[in-house]
BALOBA-1460 file (C-alpha; in Angstrom, 3 decimals):
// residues 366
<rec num="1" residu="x" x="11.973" y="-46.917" z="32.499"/>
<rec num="2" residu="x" x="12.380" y="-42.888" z="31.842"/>
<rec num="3" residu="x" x="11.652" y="-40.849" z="35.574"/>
<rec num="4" residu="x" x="8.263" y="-39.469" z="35.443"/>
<rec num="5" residu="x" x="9.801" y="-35.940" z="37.433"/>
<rec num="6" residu="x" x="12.737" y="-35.900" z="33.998"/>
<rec num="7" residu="x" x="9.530" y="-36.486" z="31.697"/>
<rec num="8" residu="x" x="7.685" y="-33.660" z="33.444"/>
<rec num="9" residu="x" x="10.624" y="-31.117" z="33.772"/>
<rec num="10" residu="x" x="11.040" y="-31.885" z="29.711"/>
<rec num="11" residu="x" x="7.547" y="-30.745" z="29.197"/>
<rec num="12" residu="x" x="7.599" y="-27.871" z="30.999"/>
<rec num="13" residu="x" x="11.051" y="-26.549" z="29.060"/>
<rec num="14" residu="x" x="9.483" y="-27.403" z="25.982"/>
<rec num="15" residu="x" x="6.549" y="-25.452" z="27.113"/>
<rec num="16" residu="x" x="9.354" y="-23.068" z="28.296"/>
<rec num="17" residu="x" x="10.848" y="-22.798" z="24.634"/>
<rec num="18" residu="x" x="7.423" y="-22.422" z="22.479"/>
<rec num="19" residu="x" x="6.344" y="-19.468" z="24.537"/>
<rec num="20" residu="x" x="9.107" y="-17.746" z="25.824"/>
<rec num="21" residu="x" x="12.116" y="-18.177" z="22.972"/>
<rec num="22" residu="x" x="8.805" y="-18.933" z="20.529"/>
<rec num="23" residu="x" x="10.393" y="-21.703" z="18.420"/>
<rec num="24" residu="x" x="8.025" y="-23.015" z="16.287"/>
<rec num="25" residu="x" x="5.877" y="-26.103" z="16.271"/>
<rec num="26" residu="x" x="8.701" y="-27.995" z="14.205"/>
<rec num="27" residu="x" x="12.003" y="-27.197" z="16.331"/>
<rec num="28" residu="x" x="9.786" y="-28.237" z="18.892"/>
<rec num="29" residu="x" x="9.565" y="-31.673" z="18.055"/>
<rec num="30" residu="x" x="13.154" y="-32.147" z="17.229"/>
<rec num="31" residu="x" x="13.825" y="-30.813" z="20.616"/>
<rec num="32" residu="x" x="11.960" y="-33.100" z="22.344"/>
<rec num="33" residu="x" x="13.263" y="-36.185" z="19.887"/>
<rec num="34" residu="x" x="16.801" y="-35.033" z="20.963"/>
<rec num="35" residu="x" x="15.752" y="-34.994" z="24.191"/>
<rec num="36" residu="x" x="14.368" y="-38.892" z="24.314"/>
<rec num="37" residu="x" x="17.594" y="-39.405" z="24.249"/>
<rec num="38" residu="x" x="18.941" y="-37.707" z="27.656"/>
<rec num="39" residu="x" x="15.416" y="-39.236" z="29.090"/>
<rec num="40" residu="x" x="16.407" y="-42.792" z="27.977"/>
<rec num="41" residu="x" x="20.285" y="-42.305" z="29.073"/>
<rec num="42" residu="x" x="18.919" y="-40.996" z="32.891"/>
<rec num="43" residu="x" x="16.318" y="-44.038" z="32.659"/>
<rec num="44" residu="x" x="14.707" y="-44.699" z="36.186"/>
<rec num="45" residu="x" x="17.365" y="-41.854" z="37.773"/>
<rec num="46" residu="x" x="16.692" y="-38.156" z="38.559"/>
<rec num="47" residu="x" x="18.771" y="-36.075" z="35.822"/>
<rec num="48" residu="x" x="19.108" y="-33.570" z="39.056"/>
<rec num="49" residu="x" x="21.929" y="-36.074" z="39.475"/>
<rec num="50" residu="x" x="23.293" y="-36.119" z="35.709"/>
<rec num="51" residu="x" x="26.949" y="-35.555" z="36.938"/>
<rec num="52" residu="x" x="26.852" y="-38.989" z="38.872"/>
<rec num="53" residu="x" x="25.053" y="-40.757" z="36.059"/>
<rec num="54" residu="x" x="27.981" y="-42.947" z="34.082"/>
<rec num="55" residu="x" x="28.790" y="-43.440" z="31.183"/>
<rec num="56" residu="x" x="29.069" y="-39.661" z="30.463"/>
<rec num="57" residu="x" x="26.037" y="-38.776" z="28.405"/>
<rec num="58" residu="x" x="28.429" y="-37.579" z="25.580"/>
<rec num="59" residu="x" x="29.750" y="-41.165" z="25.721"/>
<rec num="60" residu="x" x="26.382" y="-42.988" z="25.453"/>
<rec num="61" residu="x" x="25.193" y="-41.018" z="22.364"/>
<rec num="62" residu="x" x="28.850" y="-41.430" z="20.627"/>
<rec num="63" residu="x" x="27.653" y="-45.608" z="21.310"/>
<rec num="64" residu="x" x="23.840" y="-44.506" z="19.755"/>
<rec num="65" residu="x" x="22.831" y="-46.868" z="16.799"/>
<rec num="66" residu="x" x="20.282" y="-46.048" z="14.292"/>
<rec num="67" residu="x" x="17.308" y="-48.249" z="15.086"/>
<rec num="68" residu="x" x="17.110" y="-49.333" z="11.336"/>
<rec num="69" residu="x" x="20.331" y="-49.582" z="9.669"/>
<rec num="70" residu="x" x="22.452" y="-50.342" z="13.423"/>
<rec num="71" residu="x" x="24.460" y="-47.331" z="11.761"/>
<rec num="72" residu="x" x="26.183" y="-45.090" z="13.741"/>
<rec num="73" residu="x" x="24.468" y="-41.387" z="13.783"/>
<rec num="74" residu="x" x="26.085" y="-38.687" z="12.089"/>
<rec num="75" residu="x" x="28.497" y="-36.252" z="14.209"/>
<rec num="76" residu="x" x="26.113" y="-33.161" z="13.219"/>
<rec num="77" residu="x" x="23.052" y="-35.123" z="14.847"/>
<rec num="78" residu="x" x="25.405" y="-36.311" z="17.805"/>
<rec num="79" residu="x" x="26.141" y="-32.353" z="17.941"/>
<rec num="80" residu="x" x="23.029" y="-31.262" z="17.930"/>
<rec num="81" residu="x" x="21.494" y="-33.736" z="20.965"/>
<rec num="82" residu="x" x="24.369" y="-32.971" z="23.027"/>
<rec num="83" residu="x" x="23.795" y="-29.417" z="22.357"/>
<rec num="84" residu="x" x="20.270" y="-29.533" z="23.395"/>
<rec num="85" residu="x" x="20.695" y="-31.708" z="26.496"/>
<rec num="86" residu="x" x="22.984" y="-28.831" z="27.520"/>
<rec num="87" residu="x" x="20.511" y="-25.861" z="27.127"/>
<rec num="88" residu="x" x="17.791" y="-28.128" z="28.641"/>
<rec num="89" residu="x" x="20.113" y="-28.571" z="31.982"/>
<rec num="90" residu="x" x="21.214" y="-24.880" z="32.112"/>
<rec num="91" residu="x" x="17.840" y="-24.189" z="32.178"/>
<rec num="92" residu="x" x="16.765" y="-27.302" z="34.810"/>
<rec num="93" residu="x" x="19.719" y="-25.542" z="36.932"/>
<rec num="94" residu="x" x="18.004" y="-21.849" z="36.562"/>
<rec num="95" residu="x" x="14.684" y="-22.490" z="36.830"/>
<rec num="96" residu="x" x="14.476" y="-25.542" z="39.426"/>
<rec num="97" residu="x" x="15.086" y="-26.497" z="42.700"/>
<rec num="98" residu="x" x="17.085" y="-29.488" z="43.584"/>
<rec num="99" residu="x" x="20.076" y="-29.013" z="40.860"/>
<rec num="100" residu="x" x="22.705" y="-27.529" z="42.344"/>
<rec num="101" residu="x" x="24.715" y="-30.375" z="40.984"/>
<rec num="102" residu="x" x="24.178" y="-29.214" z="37.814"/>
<rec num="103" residu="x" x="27.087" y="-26.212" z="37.758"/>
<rec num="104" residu="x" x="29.074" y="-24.852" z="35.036"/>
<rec num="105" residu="x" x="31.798" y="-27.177" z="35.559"/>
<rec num="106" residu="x" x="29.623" y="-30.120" z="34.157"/>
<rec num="107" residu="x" x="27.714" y="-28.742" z="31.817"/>
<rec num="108" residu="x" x="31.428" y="-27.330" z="30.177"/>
<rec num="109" residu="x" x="31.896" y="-31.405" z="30.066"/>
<rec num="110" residu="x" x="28.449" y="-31.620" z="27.975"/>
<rec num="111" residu="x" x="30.361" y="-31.639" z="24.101"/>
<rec num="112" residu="x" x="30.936" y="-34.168" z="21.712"/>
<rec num="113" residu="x" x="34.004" y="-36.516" z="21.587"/>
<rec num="114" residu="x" x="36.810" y="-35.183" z="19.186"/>
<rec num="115" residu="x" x="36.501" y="-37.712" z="16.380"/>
<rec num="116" residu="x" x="39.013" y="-38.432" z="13.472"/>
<rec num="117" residu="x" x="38.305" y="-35.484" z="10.952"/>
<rec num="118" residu="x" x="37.463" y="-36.949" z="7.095"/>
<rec num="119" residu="x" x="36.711" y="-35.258" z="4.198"/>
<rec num="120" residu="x" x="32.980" y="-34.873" z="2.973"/>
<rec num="121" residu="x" x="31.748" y="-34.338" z="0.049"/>
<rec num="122" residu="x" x="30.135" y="-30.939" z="-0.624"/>
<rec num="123" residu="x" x="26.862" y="-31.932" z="-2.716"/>
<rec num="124" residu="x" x="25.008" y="-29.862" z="-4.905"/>
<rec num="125" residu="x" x="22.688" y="-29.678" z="-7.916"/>
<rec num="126" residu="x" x="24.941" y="-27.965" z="-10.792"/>
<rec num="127" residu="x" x="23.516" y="-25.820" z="-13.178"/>
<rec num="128" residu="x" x="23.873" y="-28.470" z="-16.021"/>
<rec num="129" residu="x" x="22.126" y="-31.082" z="-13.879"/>
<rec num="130" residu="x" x="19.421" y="-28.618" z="-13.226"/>
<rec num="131" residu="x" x="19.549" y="-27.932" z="-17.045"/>
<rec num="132" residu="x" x="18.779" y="-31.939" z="-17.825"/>
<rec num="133" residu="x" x="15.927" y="-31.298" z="-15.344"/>
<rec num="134" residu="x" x="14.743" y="-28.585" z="-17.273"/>
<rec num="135" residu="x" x="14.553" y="-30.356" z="-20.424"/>
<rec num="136" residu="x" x="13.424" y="-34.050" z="-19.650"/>
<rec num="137" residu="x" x="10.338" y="-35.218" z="-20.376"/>
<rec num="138" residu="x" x="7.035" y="-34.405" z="-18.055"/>
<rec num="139" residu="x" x="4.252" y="-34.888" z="-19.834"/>
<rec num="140" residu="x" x="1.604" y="-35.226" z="-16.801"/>
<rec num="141" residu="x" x="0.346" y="-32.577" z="-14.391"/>
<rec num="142" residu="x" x="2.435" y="-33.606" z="-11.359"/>
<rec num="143" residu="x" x="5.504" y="-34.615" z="-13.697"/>
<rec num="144" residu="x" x="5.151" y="-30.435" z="-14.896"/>
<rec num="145" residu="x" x="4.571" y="-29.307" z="-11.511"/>
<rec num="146" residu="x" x="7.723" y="-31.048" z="-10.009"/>
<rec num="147" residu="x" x="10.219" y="-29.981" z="-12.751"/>
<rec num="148" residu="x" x="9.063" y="-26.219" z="-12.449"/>
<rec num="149" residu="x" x="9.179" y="-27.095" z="-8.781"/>
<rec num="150" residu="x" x="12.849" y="-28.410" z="-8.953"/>
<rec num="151" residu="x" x="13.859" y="-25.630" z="-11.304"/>
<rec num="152" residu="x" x="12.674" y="-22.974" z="-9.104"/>
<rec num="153" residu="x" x="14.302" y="-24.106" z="-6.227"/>
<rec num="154" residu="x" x="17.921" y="-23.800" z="-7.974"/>
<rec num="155" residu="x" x="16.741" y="-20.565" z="-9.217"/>
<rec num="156" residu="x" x="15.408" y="-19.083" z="-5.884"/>
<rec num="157" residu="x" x="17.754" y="-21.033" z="-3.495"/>
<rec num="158" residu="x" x="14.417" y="-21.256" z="-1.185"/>
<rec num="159" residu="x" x="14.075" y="-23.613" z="1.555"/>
<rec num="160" residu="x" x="11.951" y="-26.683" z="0.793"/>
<rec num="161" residu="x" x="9.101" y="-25.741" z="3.249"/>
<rec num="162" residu="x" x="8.842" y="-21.706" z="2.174"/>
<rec num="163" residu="x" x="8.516" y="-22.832" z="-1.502"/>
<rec num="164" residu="x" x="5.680" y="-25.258" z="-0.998"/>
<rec num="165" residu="x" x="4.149" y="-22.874" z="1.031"/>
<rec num="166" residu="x" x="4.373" y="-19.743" z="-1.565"/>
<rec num="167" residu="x" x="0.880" y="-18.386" z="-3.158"/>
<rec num="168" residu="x" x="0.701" y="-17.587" z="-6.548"/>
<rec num="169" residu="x" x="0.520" y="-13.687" z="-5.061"/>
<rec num="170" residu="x" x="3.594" y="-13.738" z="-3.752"/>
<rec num="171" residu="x" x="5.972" y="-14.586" z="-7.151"/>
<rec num="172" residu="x" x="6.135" y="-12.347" z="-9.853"/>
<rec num="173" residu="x" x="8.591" y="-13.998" z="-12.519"/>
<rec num="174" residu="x" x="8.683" y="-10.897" z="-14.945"/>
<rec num="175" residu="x" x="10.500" y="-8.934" z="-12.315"/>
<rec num="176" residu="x" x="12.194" y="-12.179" z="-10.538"/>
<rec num="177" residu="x" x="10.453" y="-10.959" z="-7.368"/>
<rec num="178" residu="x" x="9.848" y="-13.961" z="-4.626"/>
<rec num="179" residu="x" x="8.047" y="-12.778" z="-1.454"/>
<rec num="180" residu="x" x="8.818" y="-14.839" z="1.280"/>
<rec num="181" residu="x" x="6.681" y="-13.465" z="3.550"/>
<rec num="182" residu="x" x="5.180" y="-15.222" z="6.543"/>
<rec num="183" residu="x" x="1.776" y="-12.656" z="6.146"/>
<rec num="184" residu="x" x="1.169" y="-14.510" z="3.126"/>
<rec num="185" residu="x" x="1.209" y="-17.482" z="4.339"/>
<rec num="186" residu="x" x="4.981" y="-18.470" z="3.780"/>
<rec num="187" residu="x" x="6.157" y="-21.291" z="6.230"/>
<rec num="188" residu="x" x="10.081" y="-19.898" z="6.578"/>
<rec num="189" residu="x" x="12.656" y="-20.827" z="8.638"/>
<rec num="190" residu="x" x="12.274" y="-19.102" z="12.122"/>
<rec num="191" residu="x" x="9.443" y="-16.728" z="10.784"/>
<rec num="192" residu="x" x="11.761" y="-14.261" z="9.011"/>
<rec num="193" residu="x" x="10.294" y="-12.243" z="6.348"/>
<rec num="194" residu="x" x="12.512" y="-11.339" z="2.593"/>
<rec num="195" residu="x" x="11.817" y="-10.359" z="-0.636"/>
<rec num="196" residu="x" x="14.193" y="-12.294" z="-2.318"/>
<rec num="197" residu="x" x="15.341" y="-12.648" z="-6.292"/>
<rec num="198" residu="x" x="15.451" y="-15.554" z="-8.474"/>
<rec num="199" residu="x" x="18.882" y="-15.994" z="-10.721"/>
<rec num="200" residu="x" x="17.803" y="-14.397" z="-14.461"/>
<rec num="201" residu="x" x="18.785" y="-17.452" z="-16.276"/>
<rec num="202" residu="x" x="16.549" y="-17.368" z="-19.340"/>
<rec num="203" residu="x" x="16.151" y="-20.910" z="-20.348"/>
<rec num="204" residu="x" x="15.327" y="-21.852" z="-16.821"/>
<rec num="205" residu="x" x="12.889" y="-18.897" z="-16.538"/>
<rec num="206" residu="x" x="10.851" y="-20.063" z="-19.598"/>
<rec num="207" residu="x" x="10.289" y="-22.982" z="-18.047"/>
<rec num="208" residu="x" x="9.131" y="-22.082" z="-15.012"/>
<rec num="209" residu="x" x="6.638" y="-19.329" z="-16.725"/>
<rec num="210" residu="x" x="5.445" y="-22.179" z="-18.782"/>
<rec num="211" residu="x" x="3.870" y="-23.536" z="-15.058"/>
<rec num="212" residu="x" x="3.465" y="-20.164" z="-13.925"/>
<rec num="213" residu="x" x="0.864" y="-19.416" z="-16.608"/>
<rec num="214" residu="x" x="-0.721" y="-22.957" z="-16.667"/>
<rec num="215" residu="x" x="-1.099" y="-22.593" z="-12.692"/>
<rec num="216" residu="x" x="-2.970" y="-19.348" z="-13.199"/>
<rec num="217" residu="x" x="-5.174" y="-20.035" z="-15.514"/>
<rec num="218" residu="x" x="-6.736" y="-22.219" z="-12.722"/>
<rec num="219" residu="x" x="-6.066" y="-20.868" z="-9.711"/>
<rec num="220" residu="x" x="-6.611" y="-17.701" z="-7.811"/>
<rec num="221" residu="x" x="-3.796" y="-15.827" z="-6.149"/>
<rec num="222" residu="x" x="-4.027" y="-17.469" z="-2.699"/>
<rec num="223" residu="x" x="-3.464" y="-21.003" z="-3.507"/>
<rec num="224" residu="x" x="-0.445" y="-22.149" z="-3.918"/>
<rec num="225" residu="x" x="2.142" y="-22.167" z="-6.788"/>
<rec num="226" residu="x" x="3.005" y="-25.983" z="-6.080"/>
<rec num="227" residu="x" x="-0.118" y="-26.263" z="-7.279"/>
<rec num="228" residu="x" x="-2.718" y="-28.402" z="-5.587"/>
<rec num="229" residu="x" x="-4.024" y="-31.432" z="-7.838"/>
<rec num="230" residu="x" x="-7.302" y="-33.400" z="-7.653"/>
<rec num="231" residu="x" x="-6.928" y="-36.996" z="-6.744"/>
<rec num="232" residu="x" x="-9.478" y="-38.006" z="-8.603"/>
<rec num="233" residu="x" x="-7.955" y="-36.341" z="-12.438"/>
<rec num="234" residu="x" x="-5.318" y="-35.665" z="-11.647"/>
<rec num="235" residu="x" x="-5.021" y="-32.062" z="-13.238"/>
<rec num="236" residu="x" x="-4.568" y="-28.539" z="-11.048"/>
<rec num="237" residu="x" x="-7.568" y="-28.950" z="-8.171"/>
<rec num="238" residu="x" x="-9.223" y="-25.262" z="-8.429"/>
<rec num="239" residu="x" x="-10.885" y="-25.988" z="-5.324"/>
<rec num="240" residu="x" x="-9.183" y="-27.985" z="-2.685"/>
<rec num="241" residu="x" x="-10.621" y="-28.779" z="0.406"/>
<rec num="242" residu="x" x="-7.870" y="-28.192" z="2.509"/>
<rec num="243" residu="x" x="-3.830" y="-28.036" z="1.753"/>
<rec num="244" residu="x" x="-1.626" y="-30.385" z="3.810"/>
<rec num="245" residu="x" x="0.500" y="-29.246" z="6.117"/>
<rec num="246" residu="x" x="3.462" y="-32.049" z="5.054"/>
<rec num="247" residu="x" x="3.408" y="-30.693" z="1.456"/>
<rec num="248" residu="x" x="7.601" y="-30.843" z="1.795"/>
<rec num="249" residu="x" x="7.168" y="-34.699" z="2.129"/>
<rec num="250" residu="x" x="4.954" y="-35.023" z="-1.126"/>
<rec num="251" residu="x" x="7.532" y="-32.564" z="-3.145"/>
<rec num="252" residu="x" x="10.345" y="-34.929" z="-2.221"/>
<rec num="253" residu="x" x="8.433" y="-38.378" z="-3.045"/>
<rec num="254" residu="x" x="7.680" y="-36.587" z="-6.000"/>
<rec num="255" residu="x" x="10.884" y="-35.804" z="-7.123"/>
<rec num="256" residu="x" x="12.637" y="-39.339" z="-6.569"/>
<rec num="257" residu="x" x="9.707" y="-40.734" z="-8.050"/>
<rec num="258" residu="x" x="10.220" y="-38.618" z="-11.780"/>
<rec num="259" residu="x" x="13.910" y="-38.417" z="-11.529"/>
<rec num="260" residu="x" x="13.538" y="-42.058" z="-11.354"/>
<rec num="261" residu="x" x="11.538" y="-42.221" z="-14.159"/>
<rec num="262" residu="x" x="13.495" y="-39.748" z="-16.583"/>
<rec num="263" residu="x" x="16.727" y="-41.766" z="-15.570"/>
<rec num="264" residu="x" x="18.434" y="-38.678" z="-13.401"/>
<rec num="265" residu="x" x="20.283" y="-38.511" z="-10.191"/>
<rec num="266" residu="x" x="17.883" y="-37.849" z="-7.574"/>
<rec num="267" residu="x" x="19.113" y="-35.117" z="-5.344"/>
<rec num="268" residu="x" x="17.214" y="-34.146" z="-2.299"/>
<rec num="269" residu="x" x="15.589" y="-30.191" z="-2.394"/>
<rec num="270" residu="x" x="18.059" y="-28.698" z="0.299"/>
<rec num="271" residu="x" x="20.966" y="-29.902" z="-2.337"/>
<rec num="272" residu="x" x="19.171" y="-27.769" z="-4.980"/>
<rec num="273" residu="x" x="19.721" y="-24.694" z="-2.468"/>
<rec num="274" residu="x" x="23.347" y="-25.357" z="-2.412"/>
<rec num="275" residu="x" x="23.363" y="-25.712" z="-5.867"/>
<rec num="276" residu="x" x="21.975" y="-21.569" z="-5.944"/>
<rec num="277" residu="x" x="24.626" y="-20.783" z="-3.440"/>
<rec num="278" residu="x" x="27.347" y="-22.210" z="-4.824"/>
<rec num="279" residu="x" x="26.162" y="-20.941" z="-8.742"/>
<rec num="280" residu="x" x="25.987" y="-17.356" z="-7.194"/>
<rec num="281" residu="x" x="28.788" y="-17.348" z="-5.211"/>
<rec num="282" residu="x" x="30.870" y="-18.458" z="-8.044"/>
<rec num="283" residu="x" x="29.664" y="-15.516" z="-10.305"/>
<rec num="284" residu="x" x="30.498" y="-12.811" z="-7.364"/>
<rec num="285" residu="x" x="33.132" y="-10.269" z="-8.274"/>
<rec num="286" residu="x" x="32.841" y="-8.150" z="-5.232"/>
<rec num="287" residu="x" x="32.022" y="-7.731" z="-1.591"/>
<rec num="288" residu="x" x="28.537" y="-6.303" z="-2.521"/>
<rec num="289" residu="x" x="27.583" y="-9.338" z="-4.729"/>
<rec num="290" residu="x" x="28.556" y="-11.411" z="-1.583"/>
<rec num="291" residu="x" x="26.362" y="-9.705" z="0.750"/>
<rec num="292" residu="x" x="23.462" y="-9.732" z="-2.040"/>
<rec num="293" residu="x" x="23.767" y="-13.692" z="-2.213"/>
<rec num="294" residu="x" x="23.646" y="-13.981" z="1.259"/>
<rec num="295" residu="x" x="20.635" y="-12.030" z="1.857"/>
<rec num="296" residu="x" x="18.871" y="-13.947" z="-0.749"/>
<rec num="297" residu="x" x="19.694" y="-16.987" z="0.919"/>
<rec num="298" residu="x" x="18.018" y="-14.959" z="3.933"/>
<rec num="299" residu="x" x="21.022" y="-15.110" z="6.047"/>
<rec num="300" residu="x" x="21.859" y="-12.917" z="9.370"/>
<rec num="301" residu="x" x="24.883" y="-12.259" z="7.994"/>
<rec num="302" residu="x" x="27.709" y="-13.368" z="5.558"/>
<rec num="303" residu="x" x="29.983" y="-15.783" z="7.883"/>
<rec num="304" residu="x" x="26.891" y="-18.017" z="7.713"/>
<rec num="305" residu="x" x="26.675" y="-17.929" z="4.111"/>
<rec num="306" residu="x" x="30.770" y="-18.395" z="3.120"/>
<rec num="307" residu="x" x="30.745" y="-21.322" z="6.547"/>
<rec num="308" residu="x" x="28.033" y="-23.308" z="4.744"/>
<rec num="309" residu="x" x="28.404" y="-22.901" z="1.239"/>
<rec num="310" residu="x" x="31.324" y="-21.069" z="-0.026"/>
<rec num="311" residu="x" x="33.761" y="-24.294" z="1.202"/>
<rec num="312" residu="x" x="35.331" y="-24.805" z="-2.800"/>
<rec num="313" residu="x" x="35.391" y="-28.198" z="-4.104"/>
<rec num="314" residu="x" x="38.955" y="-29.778" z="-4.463"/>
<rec num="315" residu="x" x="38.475" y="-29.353" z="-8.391"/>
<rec num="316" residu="x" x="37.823" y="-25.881" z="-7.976"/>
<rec num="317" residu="x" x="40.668" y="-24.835" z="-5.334"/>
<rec num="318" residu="x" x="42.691" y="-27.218" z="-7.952"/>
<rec num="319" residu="x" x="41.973" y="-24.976" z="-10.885"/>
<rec num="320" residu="x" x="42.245" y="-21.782" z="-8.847"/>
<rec num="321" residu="x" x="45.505" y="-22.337" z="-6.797"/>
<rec num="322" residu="x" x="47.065" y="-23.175" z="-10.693"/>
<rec num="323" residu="x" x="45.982" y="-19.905" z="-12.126"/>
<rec num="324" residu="x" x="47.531" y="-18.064" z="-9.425"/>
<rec num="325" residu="x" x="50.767" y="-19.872" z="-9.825"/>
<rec num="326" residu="x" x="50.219" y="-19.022" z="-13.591"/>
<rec num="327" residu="x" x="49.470" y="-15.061" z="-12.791"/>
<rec num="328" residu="x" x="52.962" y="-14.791" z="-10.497"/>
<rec num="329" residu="x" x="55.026" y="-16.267" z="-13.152"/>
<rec num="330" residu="x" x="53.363" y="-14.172" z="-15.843"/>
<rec num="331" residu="x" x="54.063" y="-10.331" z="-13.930"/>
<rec num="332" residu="x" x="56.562" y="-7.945" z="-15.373"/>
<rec num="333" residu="x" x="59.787" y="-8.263" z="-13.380"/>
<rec num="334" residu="x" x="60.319" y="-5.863" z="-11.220"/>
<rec num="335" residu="x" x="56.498" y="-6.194" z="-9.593"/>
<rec num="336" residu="x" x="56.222" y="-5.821" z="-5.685"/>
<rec num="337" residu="x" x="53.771" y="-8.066" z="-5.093"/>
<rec num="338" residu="x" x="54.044" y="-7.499" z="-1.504"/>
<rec num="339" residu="x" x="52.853" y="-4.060" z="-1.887"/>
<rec num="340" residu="x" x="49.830" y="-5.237" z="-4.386"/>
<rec num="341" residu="x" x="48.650" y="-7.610" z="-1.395"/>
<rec num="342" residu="x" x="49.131" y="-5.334" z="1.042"/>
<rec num="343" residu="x" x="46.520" y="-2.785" z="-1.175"/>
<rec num="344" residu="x" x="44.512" y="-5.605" z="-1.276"/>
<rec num="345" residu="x" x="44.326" y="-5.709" z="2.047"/>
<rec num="346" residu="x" x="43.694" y="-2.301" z="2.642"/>
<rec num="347" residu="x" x="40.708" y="-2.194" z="0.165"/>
<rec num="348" residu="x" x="39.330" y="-5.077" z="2.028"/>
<rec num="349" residu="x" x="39.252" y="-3.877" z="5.286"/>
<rec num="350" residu="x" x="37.600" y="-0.309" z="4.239"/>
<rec num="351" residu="x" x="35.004" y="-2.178" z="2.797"/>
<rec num="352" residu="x" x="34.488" y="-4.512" z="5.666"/>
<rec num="353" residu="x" x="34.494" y="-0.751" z="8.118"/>
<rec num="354" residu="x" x="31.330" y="0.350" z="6.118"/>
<rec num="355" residu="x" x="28.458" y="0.127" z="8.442"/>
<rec num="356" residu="x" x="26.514" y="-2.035" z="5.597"/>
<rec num="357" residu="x" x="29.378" y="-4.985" z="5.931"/>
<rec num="358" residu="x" x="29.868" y="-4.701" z="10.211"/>
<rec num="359" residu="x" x="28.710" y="-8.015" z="10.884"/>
<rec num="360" residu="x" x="31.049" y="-9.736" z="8.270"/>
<rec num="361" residu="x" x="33.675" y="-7.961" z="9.819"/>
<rec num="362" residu="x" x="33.157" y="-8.576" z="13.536"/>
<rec num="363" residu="x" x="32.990" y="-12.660" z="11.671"/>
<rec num="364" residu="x" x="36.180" y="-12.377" z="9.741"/>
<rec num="365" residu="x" x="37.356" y="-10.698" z="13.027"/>
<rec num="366" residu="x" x="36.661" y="-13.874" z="15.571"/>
């Protein structure tokens, strides 16, 4: 049985978090289902005495099943409870009596178990896949709407929940302009506002005009380009009674549902924003190119953008590691190559100094 004083002193953090760090209505839920878990750890005891309370919490969670496979949870989700349990007893410790037991020293304890590393596998839409996309068969409103859709997430590398939220006023294809702006109506992630760019990759353009201009036709500018469709037809709804707030949820069913249907892979829409990433990052030449994908990916800064999505497959650090042996055996003799790194170096670090690239290098620094 949870402790009715741990269920209240939950509430009033997450009441704590909405208005004062003003997360929004989403990371509040997945705060408070992180914290269910903390609740149902402490049970009938106060969490003022978490320290005495065994096994360690980090324990427990590493023990967590999922309810409907009896799978073990992943170490990200693991991370991310234990993480939150910790802010939510720093806070308990700060702004309430009664938990001086609650001190640094514990909450230091408060991290997930070191577990066995193993290597993952980085997925991704690929511009071919995205390419098959482009060119199967959709022959019915919703089978149009959710290839454009799936094509112009590769080509914008927007987040699942911005995209469904865009109005047709806020993308311009003949200039590649995407304005992810929350004044508009754009659901991004914590609020941020970007103009951002979509990759100029000519047959996948035409294909997403060919929606663009069917869309329009119908619709004015403040409805959405995931166009809304009439239950009842079927075809683009030019007046909608409302526009659901779980639109993400229907883009996704979607998807599986054609892919399916056309005999693809389905990939989830998150993988088709890794697919952008890794497509752009691939085609940069220079420090500038890097700092241009990462602020289309709307990214503080670059060491977020290489951490997440510049990791190389094994094929590609294969390929790569080859051609350099290829490049050294191929130099005139005679070449310092000591002194060409060490230029290399140089040039590196003078770009990093520019004011434009400080935050990359206070990340390459740490």
């Amino acid at each position: 049985m949870i402790d009715r004083a741990n269920w209240i002193a939950m509430k009033e953090y997450l009441e704590y978090r909405r208005d004062v760090d003003q997360l929004s209505p989403r990371s509040i839920r997945l705060e408070e289902a992180w914290l269910r878990h903390l609740l149902e750890w402490a049970d009938s005891r106060p969490l003022a005495r978490a320290p005495k309370i065994t096994p360690p919490f980090p324990s427990y969670v590493m023990s967590l099943r999922k309810p409907e496979t009896s799978a073990a949870y992943s170490q990200e989700y693991t991370r991310k409870v234990i993480s939150s349990a910790k802010r939510f007893l720093r806070w308990c410790s700060t702004h309430k009596h009664g938990y001086r037991l609650i001190d640094p020293s514990y909450l230091e304890t408060l991290k997930p178990p070191r577990q066995p590393s193993s290597k993952g596998t980085h997925e991704y839409v690929t511009l071919e896949e995205v390419r098959d996309i482009a060119t199967a068969p959709a022959r019915l409103p919703w089978e149009r709407r959710i290839r454009a859709a799936a094509v112009f997430l590769f080509l914008s590398g927007a987040r699942v929940g911005a995209f469904v939220s865009l109005p047709l006023e806020a993308i311009d294809l003949e200039t590649r302009t995407v304005k992810q702006w929350p004044s508009l109506g754009v659901k991004t992630k914590f609020g941020k506002a970007a103009t951002t760019f979509l990759l100029d990759l000519p047959d996948l353009i035409d294909l997403v005009m060919e929606w663009d201009a069917e869309v329009r036709e119908v619709l004015p500018p403040r409805l959405p380009w995931f166009a809304p469709l009439s239950c009842e037809t079927g075809e683009i709804d030019p007046t909608p009674k409302y526009i659901g707030a779980y639109r993400d949820a229907r883009l996704r069913k979607e998807l599986k549902h054609w892919t399916d249907k056309v005999g693809l892979p389905y990939h989830s829409p998150h993988r088709f924003r890794h697919g952008h990433a890794v497509y752009a990052l691939k085609q940069a030449r220079d420090i500038a190119d890097l700092k241009a994908v990462s602020q289309n990916l709307m990214h503080s800064n670059l060491s977020i953008t290489d951490g997440v999505y510049g990791v190389l497959s094994e094929e590609d650090t294969r390929n790569r590691i080859l051609e350099l042996g290829s490049r050294q055996s191929s130099m005139p003799d005679g070449t310092d190559l000591e002194a060409i790194a060490d230029a290399i170096a140089m040039r590196l670090w003078r770009q990093m100094a520019k004011p434009e690239n400080a935050e990359l290098a206070s990340g390459f620094e740490q």
